[in-house]
N, C-alpha and C positions, 0 to 999 in steps of 0.2 A: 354190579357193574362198576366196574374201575373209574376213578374222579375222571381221567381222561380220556374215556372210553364214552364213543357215539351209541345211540341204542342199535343201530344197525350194524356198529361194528360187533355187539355184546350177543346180537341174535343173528348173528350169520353161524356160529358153532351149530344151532340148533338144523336151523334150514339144511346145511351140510349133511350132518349127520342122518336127519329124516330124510333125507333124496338117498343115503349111501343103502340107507336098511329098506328104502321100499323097492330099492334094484334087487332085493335077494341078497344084500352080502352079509356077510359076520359081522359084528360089529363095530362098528367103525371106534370102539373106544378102547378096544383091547382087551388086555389079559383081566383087569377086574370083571369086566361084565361075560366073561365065557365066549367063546367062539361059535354057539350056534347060529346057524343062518336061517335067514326067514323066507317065506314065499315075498317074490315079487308082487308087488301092488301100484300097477301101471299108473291108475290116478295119482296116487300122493307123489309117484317120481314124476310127473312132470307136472303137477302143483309147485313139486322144491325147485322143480330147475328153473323153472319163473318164476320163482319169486328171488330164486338167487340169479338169476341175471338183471332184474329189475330192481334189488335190494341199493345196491350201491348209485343208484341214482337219489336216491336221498341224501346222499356226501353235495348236491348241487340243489338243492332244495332248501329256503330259508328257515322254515319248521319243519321239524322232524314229527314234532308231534300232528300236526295239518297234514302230512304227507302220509302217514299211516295211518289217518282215519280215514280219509279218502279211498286210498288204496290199501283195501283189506283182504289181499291175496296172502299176504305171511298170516295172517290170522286167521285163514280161510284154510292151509296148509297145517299150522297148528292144531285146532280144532277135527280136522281129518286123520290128524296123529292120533290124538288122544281116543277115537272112538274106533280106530285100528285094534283087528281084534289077530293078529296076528304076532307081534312085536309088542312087550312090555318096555322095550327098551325106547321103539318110538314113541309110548304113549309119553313115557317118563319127561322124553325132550322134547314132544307137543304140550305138556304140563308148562314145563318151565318157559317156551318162549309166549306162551299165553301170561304167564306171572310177569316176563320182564314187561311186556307191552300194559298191563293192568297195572302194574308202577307207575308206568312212565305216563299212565294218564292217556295211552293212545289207540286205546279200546272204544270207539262210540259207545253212547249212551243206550243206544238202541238193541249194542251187543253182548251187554255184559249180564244181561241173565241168562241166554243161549250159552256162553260161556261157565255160568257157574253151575249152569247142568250139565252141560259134557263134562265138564270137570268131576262133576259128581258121579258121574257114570261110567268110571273106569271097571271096564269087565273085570270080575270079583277073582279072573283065575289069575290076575296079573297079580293081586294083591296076596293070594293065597298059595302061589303054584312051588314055593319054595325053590327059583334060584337065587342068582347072586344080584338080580337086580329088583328081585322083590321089594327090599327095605329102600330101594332108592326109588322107585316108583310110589309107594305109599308115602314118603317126606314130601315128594311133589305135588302131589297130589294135596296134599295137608298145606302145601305151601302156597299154592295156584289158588283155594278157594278163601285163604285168610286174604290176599291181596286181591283179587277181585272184590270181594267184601269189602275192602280197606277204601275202595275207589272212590274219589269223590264226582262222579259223573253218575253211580246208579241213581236211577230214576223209581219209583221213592227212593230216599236212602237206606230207609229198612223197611223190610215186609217180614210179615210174615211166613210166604213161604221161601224167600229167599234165605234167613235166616233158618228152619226148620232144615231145609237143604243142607247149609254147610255144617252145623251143629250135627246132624243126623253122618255125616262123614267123619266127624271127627271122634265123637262114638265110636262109629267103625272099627274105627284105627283105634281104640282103647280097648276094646272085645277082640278082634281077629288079630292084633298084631303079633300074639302070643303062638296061634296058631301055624304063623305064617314064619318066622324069621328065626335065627338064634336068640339068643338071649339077651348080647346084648345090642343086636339091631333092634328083637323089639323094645327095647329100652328107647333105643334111638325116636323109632315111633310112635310111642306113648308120648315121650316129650315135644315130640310134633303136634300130635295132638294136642297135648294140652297147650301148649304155645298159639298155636292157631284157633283155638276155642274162645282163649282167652283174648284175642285179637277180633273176634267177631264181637263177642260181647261189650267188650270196650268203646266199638262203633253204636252198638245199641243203647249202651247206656247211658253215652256222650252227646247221641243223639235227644235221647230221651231227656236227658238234663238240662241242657245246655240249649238248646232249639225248641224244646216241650212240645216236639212231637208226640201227638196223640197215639199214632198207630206205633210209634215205637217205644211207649211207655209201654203200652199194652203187651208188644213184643216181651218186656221186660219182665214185665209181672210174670208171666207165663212162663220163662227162660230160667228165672230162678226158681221158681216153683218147679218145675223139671228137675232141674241139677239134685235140688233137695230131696225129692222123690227116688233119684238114684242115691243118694247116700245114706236114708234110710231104712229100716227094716218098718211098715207098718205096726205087726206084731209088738212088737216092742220098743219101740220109738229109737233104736240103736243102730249103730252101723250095719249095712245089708251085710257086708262081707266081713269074714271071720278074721281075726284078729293076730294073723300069723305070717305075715307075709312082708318081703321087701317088690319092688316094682318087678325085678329081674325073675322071682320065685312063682309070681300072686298066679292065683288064676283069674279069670276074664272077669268076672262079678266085683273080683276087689281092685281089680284095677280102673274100673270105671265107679267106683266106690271114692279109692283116693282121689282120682281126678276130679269130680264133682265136688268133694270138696275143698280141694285148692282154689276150683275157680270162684266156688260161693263167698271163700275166705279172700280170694284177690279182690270181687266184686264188692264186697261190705267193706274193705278199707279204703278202697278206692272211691266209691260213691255213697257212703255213709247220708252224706246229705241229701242225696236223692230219697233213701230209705224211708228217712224224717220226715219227708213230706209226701208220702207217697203212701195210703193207709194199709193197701193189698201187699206191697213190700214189706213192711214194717211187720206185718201181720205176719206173713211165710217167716219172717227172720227170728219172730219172738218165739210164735206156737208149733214151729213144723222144726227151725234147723238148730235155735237153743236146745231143745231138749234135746237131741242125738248128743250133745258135750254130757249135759246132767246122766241120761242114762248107759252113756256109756265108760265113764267115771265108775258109776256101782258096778260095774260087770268085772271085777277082778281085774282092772286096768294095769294096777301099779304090782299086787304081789305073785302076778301071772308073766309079766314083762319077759319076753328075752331078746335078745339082739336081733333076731328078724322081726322082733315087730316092730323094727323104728319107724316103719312107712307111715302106717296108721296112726300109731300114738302119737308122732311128730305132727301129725298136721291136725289132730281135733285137740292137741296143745295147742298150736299157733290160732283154733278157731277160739280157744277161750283168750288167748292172750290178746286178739283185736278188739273182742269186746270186752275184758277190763280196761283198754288203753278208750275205747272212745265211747261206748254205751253207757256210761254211767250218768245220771240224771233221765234219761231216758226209759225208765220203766225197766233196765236191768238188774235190779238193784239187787233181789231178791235170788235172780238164776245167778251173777256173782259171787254174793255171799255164800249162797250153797255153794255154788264148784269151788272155790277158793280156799273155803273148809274142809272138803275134802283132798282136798292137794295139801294142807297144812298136814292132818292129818294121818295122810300116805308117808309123810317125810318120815316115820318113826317105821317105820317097816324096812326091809330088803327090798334094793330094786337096783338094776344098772345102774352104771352112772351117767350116761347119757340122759336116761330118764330122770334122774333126781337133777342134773346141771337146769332139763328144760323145768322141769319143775319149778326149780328156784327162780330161772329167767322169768315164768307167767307172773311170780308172787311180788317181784320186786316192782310192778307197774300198782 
């Protein structure tokens, strides 16, 4: 939303649009999103046409925000978009006028789990069906459930299943995206995901920290234990996915592989001190997500390297380089010392040079 832009002026596009495509027309945004037309859908057009003849009387109303929780017709209109099984294109922009109102804080309190369910429940063909508005429906969709999330009106702050909800989408989009879009929308995608993952987690752990919320430490413990479980293999304490891949290339296994561990690695730098005091954290970070660095170090890391494996190998370097910069005193001492050796060690072999730069960058901490 533009600095000088009203929320009603910001969500009248939305209203528009979903009134033009439940008449049956082509789409009202042009040549990007294809010219096919949809079946009419009597209810949501004249949902739109009231709420856009009623919208602009909030230009005379003191709060904006008081005026749309009141009157929850635009939200009532959105929410009918998004579970429109007709139009990906309406779901996409009942997506986003549910995000701007869940910014703007003018979502009742009452409404915002209804909310981060239909949001969750966009039919799987919109996500899958391979047109041109696939990869824009699935960003909204990633975008709708981090800012709902993000709300400070849900009532708990975090649940557990509210949290399993959007986490469970954002996954999605790290496994189907691959399926669904070119290559690099689903790039697009996955960085949705991960951006949004990382935004719900952030409320969990802030919460959990910061307020010592009970039910959202617990969330916590649970949430990293998860992430962990996807980035490694039980068998062998090492990464699940094989060791060859960039985002644009990976298949579905490795890219919910990398992703799991950027967030573990954004989460341990970020709330380190949460860890420290937290015995079940501390526990997952030492005996379940340390060792995927140590054993997957021995797995021919460094004389095996070649330019597509920057994905992987860049991010279980940046997991050892968080915990030489802050774990040390804290019972790291020993997983350090090992990984550290072995990167000293690696340096006297052949390896790209990307490899050998990050290399040096872990040792100089």
């Amino acid at each position: 939303m533009a600095n000088n832009e009203t929320l009603y002026q910001s969500i009248e596009p939305e209203v528009r649009d979903i009134s033009l495509l439940a008449r049956g027309s082509s789409s009202p945004l042009g040549g990007f999103f294809g010219a096919a037309s949809v079946n009419a859908q009597p209810e949501i057009r004249e949902c739109g046409e009231t709420v856009f003849s009623q919208i602009r009387a909030v230009a005379r109303h003191t709060s904006e925000r008081e005026w749309f929780e009141k009157n929850e017709d635009a939200l009532h209109l959105f929410l009918l978009a998004i579970t429109n099984e007709e139009s990906s294109e309406m779901c996409a922009r009942g997506l986003s006028g549910v995000t701007k109102l869940a910014r703007a804080e003018c979502v009742h309190k009452n409404r915002l789990a209804e909310c981060l369910q239909k949001a969750s429940q966009v039919p799987e063909t919109f996500l899958v069906e391979h047109t041109n508005t696939t990869a824009f429906t699935w960003v909204e969709q990633l975008e709708c459930l981090a800012a709902v999330m993000e709300s400070g009106k849900n009532v708990p702050r975090v649940s557990e299943a509210s949290v399993s909800i959007a986490l469970g989408a954002c996954s999605r989009g790290m496994y189907l995206a691959k399926k669904s879009a070119t290559a690099k929308e689903s790039g697009m995608v996955v960085s949705q995901a991960i951006s949004s993952a990382r935004r719900i987690l952030e409320v969990v752990f802030v919460e959990a920290k910061e307020k010592e919320n009970k039910e959202a430490v617990r969330v916590a413990e649970k949430a990293f234990e998860d992430l962990v479980t996807m980035s490694r293999s039980e068998e062998d304490g090492c990464l699940s996915g094989a060791i060859d891949c960039e985002y644009k290339r990976v298949q579905e296994s490795t890219v919910a592989t990398i992703a799991s561990l950027e967030l573990c690695n954004a989460l341990v730098e970020s709330h380190f001190d949460l860890f420290q005091k937290n015995q079940t954290l501390m526990k997952t970070l030492k005996e379940r997500f340390c060792p995927i660095v140590e054993a997957t170090l021995e797995k021919k890391f460094f004389c095996a390297a070649e330019t597509t494996d920057f994905a992987q190998r860049r991010v279980v370097l940046r997991t050892l380089e968080i915990i030489v910069k802050i774990g040390r005193g804290d019972g790291f001492e020993a997983f350090i010392k090992t990984s550290l050796a072995r990167l000293m060690s690696s340096l006297e072999s052949e390896m790209p040079a990307w490899l050998r730069a990050s290399s040096l960058g872990v040792l100089r901490f």
